[in-house]
N, C-alpha and C positions, 0 to 999 in steps of 0.2 A: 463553548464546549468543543475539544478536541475532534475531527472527525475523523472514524476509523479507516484505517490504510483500507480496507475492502471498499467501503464507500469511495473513495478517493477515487483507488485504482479503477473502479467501475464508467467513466468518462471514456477509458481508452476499448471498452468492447467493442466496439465498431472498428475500429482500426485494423488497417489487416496489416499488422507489424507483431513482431515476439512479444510484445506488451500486452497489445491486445489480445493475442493468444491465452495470455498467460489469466489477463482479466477473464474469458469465457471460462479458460479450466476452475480457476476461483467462485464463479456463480452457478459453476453446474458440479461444483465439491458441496456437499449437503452437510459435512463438515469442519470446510475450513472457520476460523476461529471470525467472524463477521464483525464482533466489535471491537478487536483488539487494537489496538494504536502502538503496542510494542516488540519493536525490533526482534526480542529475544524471542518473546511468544511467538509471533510469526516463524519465524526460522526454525525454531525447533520445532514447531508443529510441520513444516515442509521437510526437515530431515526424519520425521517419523515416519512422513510416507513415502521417505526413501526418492522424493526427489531429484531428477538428474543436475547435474552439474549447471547444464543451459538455463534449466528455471531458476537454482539458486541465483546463478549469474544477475538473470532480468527481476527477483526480487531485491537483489542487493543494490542496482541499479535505480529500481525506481522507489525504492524505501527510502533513497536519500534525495528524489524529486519529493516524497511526500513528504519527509522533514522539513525541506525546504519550503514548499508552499506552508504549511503549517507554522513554522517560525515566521514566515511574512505575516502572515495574517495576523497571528500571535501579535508581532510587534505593532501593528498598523494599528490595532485595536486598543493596544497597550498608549501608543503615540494620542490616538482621538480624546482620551481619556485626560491625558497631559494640558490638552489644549485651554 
């Protein structure tokens, strides 16, 4: 099972980087969308609350680190299967 970008993103809380920022502001939102895994969903729920430009930035950013990870894994698991 896919895991949702909120879980994902939650690794980087502790960092004290715009990521990491952006992970606290997400676990202390009592409505960001927690199980979502899609692109669109996320982002339009961030331009509803009128999110600045910076945060869109660091979600566009690391929405395509969690693709990434996600497709590895995807395929790795995909691969063990083959074997």
């Amino acid at each position: 099972m896919k895991k949702s970008f909120y879980s994902w993103l939650q690794q980087f809380e502790a960092d004290e980087t715009p990521l990491g920022d952006f992970a606290r502001d997400t676990k202390a939102d009592k409505d960001f969308p927690y199980q979502a895994t899609s692109y669109k969903h996320i982002h339009d729920y961030l331009e509803s609350k009128r999110a600045c430009a910076e945060v869109l930035d660091i979600f566009n950013e690391s929405y395509e680190q969690y693709k990434k990870t996600n497709e590895t894994k995807s395929f790795c698991l995909y691969s063990s299967r083959m074997e």
